[in-house]
N, C-alpha and C positions, 0 to 999 in steps of 0.2 A: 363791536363792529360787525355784529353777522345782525339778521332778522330776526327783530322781536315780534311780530304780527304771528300771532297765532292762524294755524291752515284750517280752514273751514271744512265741514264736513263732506268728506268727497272730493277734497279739493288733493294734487298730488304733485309732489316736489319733480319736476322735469327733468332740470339738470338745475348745477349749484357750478358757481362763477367764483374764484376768488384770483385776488392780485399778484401778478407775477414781478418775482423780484427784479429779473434778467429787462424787464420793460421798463420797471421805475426806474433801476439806476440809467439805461438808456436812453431814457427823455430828460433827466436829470442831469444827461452830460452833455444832451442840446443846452439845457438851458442855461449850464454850467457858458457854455461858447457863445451861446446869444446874449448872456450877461457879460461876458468879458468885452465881446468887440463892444457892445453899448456904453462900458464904462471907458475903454480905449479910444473910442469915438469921440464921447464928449467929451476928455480932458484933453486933444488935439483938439475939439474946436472952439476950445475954449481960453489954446493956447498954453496950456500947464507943460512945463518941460520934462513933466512924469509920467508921459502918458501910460507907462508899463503898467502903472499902480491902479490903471483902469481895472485893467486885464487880474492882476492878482485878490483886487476889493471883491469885481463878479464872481469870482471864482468861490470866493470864502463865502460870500453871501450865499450861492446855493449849496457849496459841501454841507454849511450848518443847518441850511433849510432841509437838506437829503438826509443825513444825520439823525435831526430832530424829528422828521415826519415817519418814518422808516419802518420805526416798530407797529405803530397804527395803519398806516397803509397794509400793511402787511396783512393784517387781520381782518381786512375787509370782504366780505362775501354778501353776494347775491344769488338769491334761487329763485328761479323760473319755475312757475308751478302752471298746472294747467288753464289757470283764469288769472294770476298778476305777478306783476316781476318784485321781486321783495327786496330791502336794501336794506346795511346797517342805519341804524336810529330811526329806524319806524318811518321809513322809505319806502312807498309802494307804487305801482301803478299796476290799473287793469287793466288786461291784454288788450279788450273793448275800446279802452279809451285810447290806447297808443296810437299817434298820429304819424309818426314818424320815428326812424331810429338811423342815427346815422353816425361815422367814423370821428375822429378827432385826434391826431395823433395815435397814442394806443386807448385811447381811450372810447367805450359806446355811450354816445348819448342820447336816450330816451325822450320822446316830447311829446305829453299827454297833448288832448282834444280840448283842455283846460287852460294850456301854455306852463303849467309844468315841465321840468326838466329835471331828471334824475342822471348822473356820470359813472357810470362804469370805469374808473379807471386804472391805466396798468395789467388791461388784459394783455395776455401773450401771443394771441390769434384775433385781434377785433373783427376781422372781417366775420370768421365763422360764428362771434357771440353774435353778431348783427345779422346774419345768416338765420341763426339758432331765432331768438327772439321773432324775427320776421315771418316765421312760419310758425310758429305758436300762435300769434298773431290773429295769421290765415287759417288757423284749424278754430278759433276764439271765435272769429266772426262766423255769422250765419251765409 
């Protein structure tokens, strides 16, 4: 989960991004909430006399999803180098290309000149990695 692209000659590591735990489990507990009322929802509109067991199903379905992804997210990093942003599994983009980078929850999503999209996520500060990035960007271009 970190960069395997090897750095070109001259080429120099910026700054290096990895996943904050304090934000996964965070968004995890939105989604922990957003999956209960959705399952509380539909068994009231469905008429089910249980609708608690909405609320308890969503709940278990993201603790195992949080659980399960946890130790991989974890291990995820991104490095900003002076010409492209590098990601685990042979993930890149060049600053050049970057069209766009914008917020997501806690997460930065990247969007080449290609229609590429690379996700940053579970940063702990998005705003400043999209800060960061964006003026790398602007020192890239001519």
């Amino acid at each position: 989960m970190v960069p395997q692209a090897e750095l070109e000659p001259g080429e120099r590591v910026l700054e290096i991004f990895h996943a904050d735990r304090t934000a996964y489990w965070r968004d995890h507990a939105w989604m922990a909430a957003g999956a209960m009322a959705l399952g509380t929802g539909v068994l009231w509109a469905i008429g089910n006399p249980h609708v608690w067991t909405g609320a308890v199903g969503g709940l278990a379905a993201i603790a195992v999803r949080a659980g399960y992804l946890a130790s991989d997210e974890m291990k995820a990093r991104w490095d900003l180098t002076d010409r492209r942003v590098l990601g685990p599994l042979g993930k890149q983009a060049w600053l050049r290309d970057i069209a766009q980078v914008r917020v997501l929850g806690s997460a930065v999503q990247i969007v080449t000149a290609g229609g590429d999209k690379h996700l940053m996520k579970y940063q702990a500060d998005r705003d400043a990695v999209k800060t960061r990035i964006e003026a790398a960007v602007a020192e890239a271009r001519p």
